[in-house]
Phi, psi and omega in degrees: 000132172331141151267020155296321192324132179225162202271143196259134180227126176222112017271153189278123159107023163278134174309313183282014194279167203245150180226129175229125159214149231328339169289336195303318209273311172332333146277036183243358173309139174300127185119329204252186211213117169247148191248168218301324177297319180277345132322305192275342163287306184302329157263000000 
């Protein structure tokens, strides 16, 4: 992952928006444990 990667927030400026940031993606790696944020992006 870049060390540029800046946290994604979507939709942006919704109460309800979701925030993913480089660690979230990084648990999207083979092996790992996805948490609860990257769940809640997804639905």
């Amino acid at each position: 992952i870049s060390e540029s990667f800046e946290e994604l927030v979507f939709p942006k400026g919704d109460s309800d928006a979701v925030s993913i940031s480089k660690r979230d993606v990084e648990l999207l790696q083979p092996d790992t444990f996805i948490n609860d944020t990257i769940i809640d992006f997804y639905i």
